[in-house]
C-alpha positions as CSV (number, residue, x, y, z in Angstrom):
1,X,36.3,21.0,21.9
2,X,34.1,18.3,23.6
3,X,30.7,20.4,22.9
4,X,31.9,20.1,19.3
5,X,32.4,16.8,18.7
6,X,29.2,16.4,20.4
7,X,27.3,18.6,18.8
8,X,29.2,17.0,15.3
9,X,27.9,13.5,16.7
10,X,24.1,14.7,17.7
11,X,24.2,16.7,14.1
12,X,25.5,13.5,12.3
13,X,22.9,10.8,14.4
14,X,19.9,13.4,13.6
15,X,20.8,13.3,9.6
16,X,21.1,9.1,9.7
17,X,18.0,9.2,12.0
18,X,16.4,10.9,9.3
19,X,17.7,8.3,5.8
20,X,16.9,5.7,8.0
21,X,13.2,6.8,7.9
22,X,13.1,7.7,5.1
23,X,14.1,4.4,3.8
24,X,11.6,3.1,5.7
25,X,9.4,1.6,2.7
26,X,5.8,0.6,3.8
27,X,2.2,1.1,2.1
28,X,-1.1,0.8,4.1
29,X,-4.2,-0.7,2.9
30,X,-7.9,-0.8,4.0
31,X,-10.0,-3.2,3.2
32,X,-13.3,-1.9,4.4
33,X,-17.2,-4.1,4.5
34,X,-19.2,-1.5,4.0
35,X,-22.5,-2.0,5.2
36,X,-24.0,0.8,3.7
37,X,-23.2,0.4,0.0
38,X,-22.6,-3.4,0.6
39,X,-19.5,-3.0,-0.9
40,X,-15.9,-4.3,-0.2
41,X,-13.7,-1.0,-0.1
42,X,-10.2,-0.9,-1.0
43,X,-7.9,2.1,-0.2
44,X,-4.4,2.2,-0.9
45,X,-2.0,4.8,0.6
46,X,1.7,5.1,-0.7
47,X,4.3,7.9,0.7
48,X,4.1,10.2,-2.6
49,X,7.6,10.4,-2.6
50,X,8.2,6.6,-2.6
51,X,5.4,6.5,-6.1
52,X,7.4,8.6,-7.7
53,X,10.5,7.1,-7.3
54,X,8.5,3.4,-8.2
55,X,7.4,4.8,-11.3
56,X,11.0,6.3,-12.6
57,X,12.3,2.6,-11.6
58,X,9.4,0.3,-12.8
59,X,8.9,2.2,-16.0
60,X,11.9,3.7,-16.6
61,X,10.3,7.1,-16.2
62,X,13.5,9.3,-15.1
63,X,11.6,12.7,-15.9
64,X,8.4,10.7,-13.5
65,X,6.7,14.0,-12.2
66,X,3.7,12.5,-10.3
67,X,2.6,15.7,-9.0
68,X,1.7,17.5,-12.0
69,X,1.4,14.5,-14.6
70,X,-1.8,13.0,-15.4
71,X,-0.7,9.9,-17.2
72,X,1.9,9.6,-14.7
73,X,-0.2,9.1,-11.7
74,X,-2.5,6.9,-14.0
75,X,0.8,4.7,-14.8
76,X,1.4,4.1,-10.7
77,X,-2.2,3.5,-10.1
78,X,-2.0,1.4,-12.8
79,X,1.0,-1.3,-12.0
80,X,-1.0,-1.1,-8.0
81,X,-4.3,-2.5,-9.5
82,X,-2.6,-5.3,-10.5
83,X,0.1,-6.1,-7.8
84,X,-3.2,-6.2,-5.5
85,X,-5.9,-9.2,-5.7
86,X,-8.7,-10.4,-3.7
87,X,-9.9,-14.2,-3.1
88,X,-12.4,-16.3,-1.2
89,X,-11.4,-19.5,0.8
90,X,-12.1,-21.5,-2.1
91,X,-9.6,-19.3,-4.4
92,X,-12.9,-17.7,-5.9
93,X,-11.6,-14.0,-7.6
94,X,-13.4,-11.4,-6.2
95,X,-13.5,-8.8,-9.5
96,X,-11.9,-5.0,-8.2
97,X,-13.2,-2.1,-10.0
98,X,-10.9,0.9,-10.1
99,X,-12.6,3.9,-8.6
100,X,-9.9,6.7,-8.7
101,X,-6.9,7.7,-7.4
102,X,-5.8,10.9,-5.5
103,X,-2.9,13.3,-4.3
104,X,-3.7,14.1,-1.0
105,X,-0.7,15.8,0.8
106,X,2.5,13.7,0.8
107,X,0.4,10.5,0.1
108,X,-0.8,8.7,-3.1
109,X,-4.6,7.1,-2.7
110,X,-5.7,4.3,-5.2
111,X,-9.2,3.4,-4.8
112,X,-10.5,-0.4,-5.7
113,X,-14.3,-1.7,-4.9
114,X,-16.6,-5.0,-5.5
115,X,-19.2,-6.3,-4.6
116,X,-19.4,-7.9,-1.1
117,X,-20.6,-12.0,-0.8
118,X,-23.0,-13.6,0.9
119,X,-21.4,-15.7,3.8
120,X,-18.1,-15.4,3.6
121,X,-15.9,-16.3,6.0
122,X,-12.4,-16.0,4.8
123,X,-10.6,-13.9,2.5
124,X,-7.3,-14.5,0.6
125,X,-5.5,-11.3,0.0
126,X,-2.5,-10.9,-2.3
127,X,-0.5,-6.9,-1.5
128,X,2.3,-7.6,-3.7
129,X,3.4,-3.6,-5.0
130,X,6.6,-2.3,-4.6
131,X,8.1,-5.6,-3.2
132,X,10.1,-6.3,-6.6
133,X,11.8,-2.9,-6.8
134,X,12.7,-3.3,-3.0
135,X,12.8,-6.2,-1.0
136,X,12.2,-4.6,2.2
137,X,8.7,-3.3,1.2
138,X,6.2,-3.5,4.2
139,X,2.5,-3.6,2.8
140,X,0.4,-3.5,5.7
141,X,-3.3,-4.4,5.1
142,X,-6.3,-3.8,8.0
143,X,-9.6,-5.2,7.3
144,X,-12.7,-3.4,9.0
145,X,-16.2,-3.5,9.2
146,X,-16.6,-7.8,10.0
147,X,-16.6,-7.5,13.8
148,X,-12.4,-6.8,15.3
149,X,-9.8,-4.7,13.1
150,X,-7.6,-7.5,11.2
151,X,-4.3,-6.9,10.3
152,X,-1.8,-8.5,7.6
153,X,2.0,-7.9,7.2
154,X,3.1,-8.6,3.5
155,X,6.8,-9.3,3.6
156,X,8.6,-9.9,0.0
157,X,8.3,-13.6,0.3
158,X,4.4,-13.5,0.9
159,X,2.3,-14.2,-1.8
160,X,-1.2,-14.8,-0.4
161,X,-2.2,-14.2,3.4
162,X,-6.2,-15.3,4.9
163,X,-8.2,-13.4,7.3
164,X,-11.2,-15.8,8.6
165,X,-14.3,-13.9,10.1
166,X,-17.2,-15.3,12.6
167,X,-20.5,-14.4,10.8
């Protein structure tokens, strides 16, 4: 009897161990200086899973099938585009230009780029996606490629966060 109940017990805490992280919601961004094409690189990752249910919530797309449908995948790229924004110090825009998005296994890319500025030393980032639909979002964003790896949490009260860089 005892190597039932604790097999019950270990059964049961494996099946909330797994819920729990699934309900773990969290996106990652880079934001990447690249030298090379002096470009600023922007690549969003979503759990493919979690897009899917996004877009059947934000959109009311219950049939939202973001494997196989085009305009589906161009909807959630879409509404990501505009929940995410770029600024210098002095509130300066800096224009994104949509360069794709991608399936790639369980996760959902979206692709943003601009052109990189001449001495700048702080940037203003607003990560804002998925934090209306549920409050516990985590959108994580690294920068790379001026000097240490930066990182920003974006919680669902944070609107705009600043990294400062020593060029």
């Amino acid at each position: 009897m005892t190597i039932r109940v604790f097999a019950v017990v270990i059964g049961t805490l494996l099946v909330m161990g797994s819920l729990a992280a699934h309900q773990l919601k969290s996106a990652v961004t880079t934001i990447l200086f690249n030298e090379r094409t002096g470009n600023i690189e922007v690549m969003h990752r979503f759990v493919l899973h979690d897009a899917e249910h996004a877009v059947g919530e934000l959109f009311n797309k219950k049939q939202a099938d973001i494997h196989t449908d085009e305009a589906t995948r161009a909807l959630f790229a879409a509404y990501v585009l505009q929940a995410f924004a770029l600024e210098s110090a002095a509130g300066e825009a800096l224009p994104l230009t949509s360069v794709g998005y991608q399936i790639d296994g369980r996760d959902f890319w979206v692709y943003q780029e601009t052109p990189q500025i001449a001495g700048l030393t702080e940037l203003r980032v607003r990560q804002k996606a998925l934090q209306e639909l549920w409050p516990a979002q985590q959108n994580l964003v690294n920068i790379e490629g001026k000097g240490a790896i930066k990182s920003l949490q974006f919680n669902k009260d944070d609107e705009w966060l600043s990294v400062t860089f020593n060029d």
